[in-house]
PANU-522437 format. One line per field, with one value per atom (N, C-alpha, C): residue number from 1; residue in one letter; x, y, z. Coordinates in nm, 4 decimals. Layout:
N
n	c(NUM_...)
res	c(a_...)
xx	c(X_...)
yy	c(Y_...)
zz	c(Z_...)
//
This chain:
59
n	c(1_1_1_2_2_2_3_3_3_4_4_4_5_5_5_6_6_6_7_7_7_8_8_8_9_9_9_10_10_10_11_11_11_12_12_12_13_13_13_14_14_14_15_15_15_16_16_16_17_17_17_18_18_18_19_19_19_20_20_20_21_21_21_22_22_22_23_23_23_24_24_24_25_25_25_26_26_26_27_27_27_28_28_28_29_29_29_30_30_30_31_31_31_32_32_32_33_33_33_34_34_34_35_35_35_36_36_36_37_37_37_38_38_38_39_39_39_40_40_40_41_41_41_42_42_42_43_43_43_44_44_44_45_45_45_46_46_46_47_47_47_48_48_48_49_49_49_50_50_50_51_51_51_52_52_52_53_53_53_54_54_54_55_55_55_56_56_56_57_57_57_58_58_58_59_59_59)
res	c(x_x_x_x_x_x_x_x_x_x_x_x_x_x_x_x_x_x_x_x_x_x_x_x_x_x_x_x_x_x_x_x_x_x_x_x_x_x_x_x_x_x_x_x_x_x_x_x_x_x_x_x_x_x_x_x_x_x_x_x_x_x_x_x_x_x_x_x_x_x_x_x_x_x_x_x_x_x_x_x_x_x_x_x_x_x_x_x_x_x_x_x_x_x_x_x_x_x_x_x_x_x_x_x_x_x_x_x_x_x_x_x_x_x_x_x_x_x_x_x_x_x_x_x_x_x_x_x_x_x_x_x_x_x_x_x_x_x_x_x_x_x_x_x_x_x_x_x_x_x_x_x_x_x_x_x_x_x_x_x_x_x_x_x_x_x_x_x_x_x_x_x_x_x_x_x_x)
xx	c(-3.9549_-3.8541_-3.8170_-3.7914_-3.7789_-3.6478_-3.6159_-3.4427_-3.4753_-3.3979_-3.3670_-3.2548_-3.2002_-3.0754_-3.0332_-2.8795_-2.8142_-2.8235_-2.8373_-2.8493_-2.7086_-2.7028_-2.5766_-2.4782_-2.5040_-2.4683_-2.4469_-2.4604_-2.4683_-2.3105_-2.3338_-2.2101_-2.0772_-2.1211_-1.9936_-1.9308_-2.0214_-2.0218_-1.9243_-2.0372_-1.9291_-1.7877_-1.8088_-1.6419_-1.5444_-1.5831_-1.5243_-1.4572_-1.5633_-1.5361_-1.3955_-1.4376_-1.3277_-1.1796_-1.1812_-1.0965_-0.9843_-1.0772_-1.0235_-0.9840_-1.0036_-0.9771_-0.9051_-0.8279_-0.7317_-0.6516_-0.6287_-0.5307_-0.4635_-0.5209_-0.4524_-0.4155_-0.5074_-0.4352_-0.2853_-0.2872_-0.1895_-0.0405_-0.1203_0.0208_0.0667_-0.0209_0.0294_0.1008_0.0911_0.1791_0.3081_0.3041_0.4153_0.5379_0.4654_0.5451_0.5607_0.5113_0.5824_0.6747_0.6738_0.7997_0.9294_0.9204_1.0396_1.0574_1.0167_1.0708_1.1732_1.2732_1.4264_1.3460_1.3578_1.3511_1.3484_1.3288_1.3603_1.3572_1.2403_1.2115_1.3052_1.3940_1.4822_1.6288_1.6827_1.7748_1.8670_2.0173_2.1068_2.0170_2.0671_2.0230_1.8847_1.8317_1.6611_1.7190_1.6017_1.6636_1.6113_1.7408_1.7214_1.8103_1.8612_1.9457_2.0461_2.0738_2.2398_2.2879_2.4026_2.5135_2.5652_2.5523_2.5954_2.7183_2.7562_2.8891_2.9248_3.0653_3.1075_3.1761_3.1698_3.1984_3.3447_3.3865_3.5433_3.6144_3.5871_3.7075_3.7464_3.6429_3.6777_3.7778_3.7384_3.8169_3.9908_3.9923_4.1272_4.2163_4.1834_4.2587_4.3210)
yy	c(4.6460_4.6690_4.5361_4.5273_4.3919_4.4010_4.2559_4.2689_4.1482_4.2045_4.1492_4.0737_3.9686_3.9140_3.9811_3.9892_4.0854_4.0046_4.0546_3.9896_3.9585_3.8357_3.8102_3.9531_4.0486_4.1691_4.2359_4.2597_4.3200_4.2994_4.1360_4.1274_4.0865_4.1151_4.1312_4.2553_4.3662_4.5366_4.5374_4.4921_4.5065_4.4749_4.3655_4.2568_4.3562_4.3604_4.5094_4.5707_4.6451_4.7786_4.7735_4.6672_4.6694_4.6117_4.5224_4.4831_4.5959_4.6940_4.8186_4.8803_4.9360_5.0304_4.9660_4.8294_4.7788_4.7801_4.7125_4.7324_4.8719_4.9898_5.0984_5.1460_5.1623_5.1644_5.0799_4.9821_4.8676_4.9288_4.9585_4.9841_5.1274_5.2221_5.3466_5.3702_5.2713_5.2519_5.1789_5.0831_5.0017_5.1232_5.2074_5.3005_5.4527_5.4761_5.5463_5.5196_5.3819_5.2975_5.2943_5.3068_5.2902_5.4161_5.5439_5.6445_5.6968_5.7867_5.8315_5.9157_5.9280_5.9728_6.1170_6.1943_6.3290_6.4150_6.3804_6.4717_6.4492_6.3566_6.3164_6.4202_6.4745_6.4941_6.4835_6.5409_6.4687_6.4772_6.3612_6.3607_6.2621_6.2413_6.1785_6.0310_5.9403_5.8522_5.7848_5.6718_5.6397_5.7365_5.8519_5.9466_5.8710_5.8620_5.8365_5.9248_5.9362_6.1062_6.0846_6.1588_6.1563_6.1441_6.0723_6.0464_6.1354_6.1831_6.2708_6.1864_6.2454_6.1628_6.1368_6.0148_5.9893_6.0472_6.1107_6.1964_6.3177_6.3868_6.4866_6.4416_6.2897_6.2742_6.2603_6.1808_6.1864_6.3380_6.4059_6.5413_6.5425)
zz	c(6.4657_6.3647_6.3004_6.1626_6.1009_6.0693_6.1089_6.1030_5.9654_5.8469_5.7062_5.7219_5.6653_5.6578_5.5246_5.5078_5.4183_5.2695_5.1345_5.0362_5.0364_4.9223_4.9060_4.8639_4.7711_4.6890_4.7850_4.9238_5.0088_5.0636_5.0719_5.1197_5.0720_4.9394_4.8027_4.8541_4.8832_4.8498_4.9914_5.1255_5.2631_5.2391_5.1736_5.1914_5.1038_4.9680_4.8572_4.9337_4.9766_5.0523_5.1626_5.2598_5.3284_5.3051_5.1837_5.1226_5.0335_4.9660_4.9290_4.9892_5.1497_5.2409_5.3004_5.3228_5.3951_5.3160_5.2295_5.1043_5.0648_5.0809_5.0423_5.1887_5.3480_5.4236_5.4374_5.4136_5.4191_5.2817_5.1850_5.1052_5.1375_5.2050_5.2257_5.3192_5.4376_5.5681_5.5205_5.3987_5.3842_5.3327_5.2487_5.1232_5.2257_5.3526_5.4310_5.5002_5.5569_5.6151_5.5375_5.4236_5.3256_5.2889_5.3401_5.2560_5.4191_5.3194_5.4691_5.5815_5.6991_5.7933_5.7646_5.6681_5.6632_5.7869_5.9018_6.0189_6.1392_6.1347_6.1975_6.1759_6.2861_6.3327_6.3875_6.4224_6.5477_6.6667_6.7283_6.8647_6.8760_6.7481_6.7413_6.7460_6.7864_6.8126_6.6220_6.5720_6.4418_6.3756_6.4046_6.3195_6.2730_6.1438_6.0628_6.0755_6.0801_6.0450_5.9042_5.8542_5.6670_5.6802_5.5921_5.5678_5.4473_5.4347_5.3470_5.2293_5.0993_5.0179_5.0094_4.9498_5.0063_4.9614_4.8149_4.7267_4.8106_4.8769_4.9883_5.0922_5.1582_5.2612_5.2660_5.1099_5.0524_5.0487_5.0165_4.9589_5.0664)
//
């Protein structure tokens, strides 16, 4: 079996490639981190309890 060394274009395409697929893994993990906890409940750990708005609390 003949082992080829990779053309340079080869390893434009590898490097690309994984450069693209880290980058959007990477911004899609960043931009789930920042969105609210929606699946979170009382009792979960990380839960806020909503606060009620103050004009209510006044009356």
């Amino acid at each position: 079996m003949n082992k080829q060394k990779k053309s340079k274009m080869e390893w434009f395409i590898i490097i690309g490639l994984i450069l693209r697929f880290g980058s959007v893994w990477l911004l899609a993990h960043w931009n789930l981190s920042r969105q609210p906890p929606h699946h979170k409940g009382p009792g979960s750990v990380g839960y806020e309890e909503p606060t009620p708005p103050s004009d209510l609390i006044n009356k």
